[in-house]
C-alpha atoms as one frame of an Amber mdcrd trajectory, in Angstrom:
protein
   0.000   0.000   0.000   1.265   4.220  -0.578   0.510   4.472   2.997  -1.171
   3.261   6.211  -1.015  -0.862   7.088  -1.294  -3.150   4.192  -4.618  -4.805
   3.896  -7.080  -5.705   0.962  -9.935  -7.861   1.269 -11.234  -8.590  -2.487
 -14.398 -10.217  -0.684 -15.534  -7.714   0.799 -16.805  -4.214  -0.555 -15.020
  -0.943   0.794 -17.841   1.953   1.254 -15.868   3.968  -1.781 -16.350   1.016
  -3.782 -20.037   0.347  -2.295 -20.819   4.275  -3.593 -19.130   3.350  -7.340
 -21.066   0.240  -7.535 -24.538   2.590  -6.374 -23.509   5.217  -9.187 -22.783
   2.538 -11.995 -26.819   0.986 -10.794 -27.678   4.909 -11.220 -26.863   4.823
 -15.052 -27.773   1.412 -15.502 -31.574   2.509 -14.095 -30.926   5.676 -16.057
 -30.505   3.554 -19.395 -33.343   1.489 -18.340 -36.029   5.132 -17.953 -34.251
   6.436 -21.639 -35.304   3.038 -23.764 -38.639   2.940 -22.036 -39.705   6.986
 -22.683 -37.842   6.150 -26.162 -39.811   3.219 -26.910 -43.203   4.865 -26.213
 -42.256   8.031 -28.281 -41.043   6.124 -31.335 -44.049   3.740 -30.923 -46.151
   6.839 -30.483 -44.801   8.020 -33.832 -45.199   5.197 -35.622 -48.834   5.370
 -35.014 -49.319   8.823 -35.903 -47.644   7.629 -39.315 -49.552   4.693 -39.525
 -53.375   6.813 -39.152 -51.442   8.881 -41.856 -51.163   6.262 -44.341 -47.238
   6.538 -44.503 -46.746   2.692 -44.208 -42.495   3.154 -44.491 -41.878   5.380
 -41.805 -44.661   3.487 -39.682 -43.303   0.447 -40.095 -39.252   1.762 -39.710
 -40.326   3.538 -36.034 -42.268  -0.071 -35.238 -39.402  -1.895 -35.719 -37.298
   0.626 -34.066 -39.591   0.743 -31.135 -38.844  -3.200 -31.149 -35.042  -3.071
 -31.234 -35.376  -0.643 -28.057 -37.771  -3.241 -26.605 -35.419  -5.704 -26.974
 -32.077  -3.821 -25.690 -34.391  -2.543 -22.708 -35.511  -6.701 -21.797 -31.567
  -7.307 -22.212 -30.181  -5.262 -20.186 -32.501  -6.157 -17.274 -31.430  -9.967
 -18.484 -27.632  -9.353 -18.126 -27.847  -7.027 -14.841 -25.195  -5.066 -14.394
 -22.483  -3.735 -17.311 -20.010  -0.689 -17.894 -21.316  -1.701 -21.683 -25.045
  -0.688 -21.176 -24.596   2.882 -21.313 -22.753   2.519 -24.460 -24.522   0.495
 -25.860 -27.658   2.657 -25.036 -26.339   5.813 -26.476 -25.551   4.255 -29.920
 -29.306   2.930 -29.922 -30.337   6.461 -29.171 -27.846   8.312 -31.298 -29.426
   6.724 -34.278 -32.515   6.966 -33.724 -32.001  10.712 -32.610 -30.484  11.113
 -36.815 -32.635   9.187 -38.239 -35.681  10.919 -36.774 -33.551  14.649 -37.556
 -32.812  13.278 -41.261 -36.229  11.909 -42.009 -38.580  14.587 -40.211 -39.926
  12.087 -38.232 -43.991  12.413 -38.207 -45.400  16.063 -38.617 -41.446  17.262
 -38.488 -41.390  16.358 -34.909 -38.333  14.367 -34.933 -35.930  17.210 -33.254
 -38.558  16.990 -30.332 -36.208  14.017 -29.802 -33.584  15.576 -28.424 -35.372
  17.150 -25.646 -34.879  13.743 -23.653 -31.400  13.023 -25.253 -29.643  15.939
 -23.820 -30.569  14.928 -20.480 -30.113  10.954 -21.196 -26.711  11.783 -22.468
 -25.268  13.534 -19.374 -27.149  11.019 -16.738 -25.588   7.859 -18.985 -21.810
   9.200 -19.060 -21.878  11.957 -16.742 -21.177  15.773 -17.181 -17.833  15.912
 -18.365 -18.143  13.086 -21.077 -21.817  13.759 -21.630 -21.389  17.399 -22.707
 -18.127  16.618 -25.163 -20.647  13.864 -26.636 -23.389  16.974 -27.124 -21.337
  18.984 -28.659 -20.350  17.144 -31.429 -23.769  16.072 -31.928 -24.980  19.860
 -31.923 -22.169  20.858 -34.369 -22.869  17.176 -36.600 -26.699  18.715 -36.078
 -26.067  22.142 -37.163 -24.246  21.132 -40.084 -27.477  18.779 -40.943 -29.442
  22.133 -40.926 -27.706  24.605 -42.415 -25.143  22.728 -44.975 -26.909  23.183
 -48.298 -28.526  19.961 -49.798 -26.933  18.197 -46.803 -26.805  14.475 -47.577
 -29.884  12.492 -46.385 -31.489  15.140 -45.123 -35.293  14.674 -46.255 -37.170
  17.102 -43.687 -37.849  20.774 -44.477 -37.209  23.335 -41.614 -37.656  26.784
 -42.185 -34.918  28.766 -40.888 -36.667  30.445 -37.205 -37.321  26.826 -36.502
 -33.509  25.537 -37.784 -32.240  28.423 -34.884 -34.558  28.330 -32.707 -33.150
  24.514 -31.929 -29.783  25.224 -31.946 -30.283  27.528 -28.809 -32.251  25.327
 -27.202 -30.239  22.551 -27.562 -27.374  24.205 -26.748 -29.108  25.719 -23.403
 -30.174  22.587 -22.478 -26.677  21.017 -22.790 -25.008  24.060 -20.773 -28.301
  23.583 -17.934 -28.236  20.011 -17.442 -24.405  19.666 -17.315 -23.800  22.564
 -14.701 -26.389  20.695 -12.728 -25.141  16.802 -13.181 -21.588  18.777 -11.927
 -22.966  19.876  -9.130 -24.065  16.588  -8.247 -20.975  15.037  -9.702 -19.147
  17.321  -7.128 -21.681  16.570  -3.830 -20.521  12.972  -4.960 -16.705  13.135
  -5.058 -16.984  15.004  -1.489 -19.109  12.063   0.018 -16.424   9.692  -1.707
 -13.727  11.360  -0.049 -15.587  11.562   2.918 -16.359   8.029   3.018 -12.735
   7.232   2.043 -11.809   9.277   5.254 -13.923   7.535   7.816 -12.989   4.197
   6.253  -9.484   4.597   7.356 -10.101   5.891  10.648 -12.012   3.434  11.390
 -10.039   0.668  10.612  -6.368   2.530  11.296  -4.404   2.744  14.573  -4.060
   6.605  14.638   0.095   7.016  16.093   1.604   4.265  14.031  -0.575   4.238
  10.670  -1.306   0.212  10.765  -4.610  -1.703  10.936  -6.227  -1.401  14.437
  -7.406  -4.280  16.531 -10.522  -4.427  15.023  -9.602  -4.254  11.571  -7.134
  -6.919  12.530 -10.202  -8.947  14.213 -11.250  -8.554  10.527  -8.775 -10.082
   8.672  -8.172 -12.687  10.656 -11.961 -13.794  10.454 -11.664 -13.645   6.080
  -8.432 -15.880   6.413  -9.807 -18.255   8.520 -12.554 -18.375   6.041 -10.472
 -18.711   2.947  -7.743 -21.203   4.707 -10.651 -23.602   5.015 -11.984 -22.849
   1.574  -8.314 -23.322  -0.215  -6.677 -25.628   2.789  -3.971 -23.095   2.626
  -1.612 -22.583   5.333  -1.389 -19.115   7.505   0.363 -17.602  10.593  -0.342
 -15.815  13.496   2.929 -13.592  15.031   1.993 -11.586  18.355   4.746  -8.936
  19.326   5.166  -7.261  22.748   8.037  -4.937  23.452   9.753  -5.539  26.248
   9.673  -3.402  29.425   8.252  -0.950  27.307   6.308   1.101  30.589   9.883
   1.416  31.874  10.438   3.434  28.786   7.621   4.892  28.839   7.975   6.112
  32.634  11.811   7.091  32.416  12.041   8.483  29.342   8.253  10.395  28.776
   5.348   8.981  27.004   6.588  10.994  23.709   9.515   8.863  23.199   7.830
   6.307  23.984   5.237   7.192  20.985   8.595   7.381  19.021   9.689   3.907
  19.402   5.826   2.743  18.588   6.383   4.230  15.168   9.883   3.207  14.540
   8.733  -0.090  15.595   5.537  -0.350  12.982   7.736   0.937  10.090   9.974
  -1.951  10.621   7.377  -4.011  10.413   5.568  -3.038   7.479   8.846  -1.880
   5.584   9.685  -6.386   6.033   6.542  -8.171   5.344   5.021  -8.316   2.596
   2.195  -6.430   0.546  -0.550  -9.350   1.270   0.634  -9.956   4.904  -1.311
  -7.352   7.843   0.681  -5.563  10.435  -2.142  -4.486  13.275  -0.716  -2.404
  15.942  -3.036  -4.913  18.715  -2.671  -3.347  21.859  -0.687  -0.834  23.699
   2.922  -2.315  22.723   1.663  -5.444  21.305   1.976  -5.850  17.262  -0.042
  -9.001  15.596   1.322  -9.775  12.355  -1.110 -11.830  10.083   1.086 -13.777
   7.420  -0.902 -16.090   4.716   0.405 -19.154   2.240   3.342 -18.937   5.432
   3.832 -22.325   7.745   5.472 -21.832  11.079   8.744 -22.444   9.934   8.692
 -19.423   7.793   7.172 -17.437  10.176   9.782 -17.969  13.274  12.290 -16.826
  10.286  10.810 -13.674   9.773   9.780 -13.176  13.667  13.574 -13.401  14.297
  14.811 -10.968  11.217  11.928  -8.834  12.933  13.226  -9.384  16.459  16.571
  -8.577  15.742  15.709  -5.374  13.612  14.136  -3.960  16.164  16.745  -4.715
  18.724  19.273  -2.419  16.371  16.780   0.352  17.154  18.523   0.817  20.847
  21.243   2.319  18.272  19.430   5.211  17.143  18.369   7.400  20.004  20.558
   9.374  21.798  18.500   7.809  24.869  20.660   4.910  26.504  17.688   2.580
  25.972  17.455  -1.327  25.329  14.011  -1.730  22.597  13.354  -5.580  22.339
  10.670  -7.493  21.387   9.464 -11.162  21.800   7.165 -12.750  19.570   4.657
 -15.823  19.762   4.265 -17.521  16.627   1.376 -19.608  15.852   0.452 -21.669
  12.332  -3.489 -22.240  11.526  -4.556 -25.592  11.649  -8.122 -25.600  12.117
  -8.283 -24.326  15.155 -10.759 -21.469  15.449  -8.922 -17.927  15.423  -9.484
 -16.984  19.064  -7.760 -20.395  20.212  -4.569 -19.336  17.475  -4.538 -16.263
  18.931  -4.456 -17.389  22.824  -2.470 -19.876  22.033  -0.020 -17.252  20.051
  -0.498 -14.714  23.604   0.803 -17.789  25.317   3.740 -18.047  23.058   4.694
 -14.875  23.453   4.870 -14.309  27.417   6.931 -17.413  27.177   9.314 -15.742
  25.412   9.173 -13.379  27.851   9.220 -15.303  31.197  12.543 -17.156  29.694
  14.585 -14.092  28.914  12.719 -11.357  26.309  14.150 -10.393  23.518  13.626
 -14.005  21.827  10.955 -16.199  19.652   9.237 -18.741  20.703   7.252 -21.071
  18.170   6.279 -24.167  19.862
């Protein structure tokens, strides 16, 4: 991880991912409301055309009207997809030129883009939404005014020709200040959310996971060791004689050894393993695919690290640590962690300063 403990819990959704997963359901729902207003408009049309005897473009907006049927029963089908919006705004986009080209009934087509503007921005959101508009106004404009543009069978007298312009392009300008607006109110709760989420799962002096995000993990890779039969293990840390610091030396430096501490730690484990700062001076270090072996190797490269630390204060101080190391073998993570608590306070009742692993 850039900062903080390292943790990651792919089962599990974060609330930042929770509120990206919401927002991608908000277009998806949004795609859903566009082909069901555009299916009842173009089926609308195509019986205006039909009680006007103008069996082609009748039966071209009834078969459109289908194809929209049939991407709106799909998409509820499928659930879920970062393809539906795209998907939906190609539907739309040609049915939005053909209805421009051909006139659509009476010369209502252009009506059509009173719901595409907004469709647009709600499907791919302000920024990408309005560059989309924009072409289509200019692509639009250039429909109206280019002389003898090609395909274009409607007749719009100029006032009209203008008159949609600006109102398309008001439109555009309206409904993307206001999806900004939201898009804003939405990046704030997202970094909000982001915010809590750490402190509420991050020991505040050293920057690892606290004890309950630790209770956490542990929990997950008890689950998943007896999903895969993998192997895991439990390390529990307590400096030694760490109130004598504390009460000789001020509660300051004492804060200062807690950190120095944790970034040895997480500076030699690795990116899947969790360093929790678990109690006062205790550390638990959660280490998966590891058997005991390897972890009593890196509990005494950690043990011996920290011990150098007596080196770099100007304090004459002695900073130790003893570890209890524990492997999971079925036995239900509160008995692997007592049993790792055991481990460790014999370490310290035959010396400090050492391992102990059986």
């Amino acid at each position: 991880m850039n900062s903080g403990y390292k943790k990651h819990n792919p089962s599990m959704n974060t609330p930042v991912e929770e509120l990206e997963r919401i927002d991608l359901r908000r277009r998806i729902m949004a795609s859903s409301y566009m082909l069901i207003f555009a299916m009842a408009v173009t089926g609308a049309m195509a019986v205006i055309a039909l009680s006007a005897t103008d069996i082609l473009q009748a039966t071209t907006l009834s078969a459109a009207a289908v194809v929209i049927l049939c991407a709106y029963v799909t998409i509820n089908v499928m659930g879920p997809s970062q393809k539906t919006p795209l998907l939906v705004g190609i539907l739309l986009l040609v049915l939005y030129f053909y209805l421009l080209l051909s006139g659509g009934v009476n010369n209502t087509g252009l009506m059509w883009a009173v719901m595409l503007v907004p469709g647009f921005i709600n499907l791919y959101g302000y920024k990408t939404g309005t560059v989309a508009l924009i072409a289509i106004g200019l692509v639009t404009a250039m429909a109206l005014f280019y002389p003898d543009f090609p395909g274009l069978k409607a007749e719009y007298d100029t006032a009209y020709r203008a008159r949609f312009i600006a109102v398309f392009g008001a439109l555009t300008a309206l409904t993307a200040l206001l999806d900004s607006s939201r898009h804003h109110t939405q990046e704030l709760l997202e970094r909000l959310t982001g915010e809590l989420e750490k402190s509420a799962s991050t020991d505040a002096l050293t920057g690892l996971a606290n004890r309950r995000e630790a209770y956490r993990a542990i929990h997950d890779m008890e689950r998943r060791n007896k999903e895969l039969q993998g192997s895991y293990v439990i390390l529990i840390g307590d400096l030694d004689n760490f109130k004598s610091i504390n009460d000789t030396y001020g509660h300051g430096f004492g804060d200062r050894i807690l950190q120095d501490v944790a970034k040895i730690l997480e500076e030699n484990t690795r990116t899947e393993d969790i360093v929790a700062r678990w109690g006062g001076e205790e550390f638990l270090l959660l280490l998966p695919n590891t058997d005991v072996r390897g972890g009593t190797v890196l509990a005494e490269k950690l043990r011996r690290k920290v011990e150098a630390l007596s080196r770099r204060y100007v304090q004459p101080v002695k900073v130790s640590i003893s570890f209890g190391v524990v492997e999971g073998s079925g036995n239900s993570h509160n008995q692997l962690l007592a049993e790792a608590d055991r481990r460790m306070y014999r370490a310290k009742n035959s010396g400090r300063n050492r391992v102990v692993a059986a």
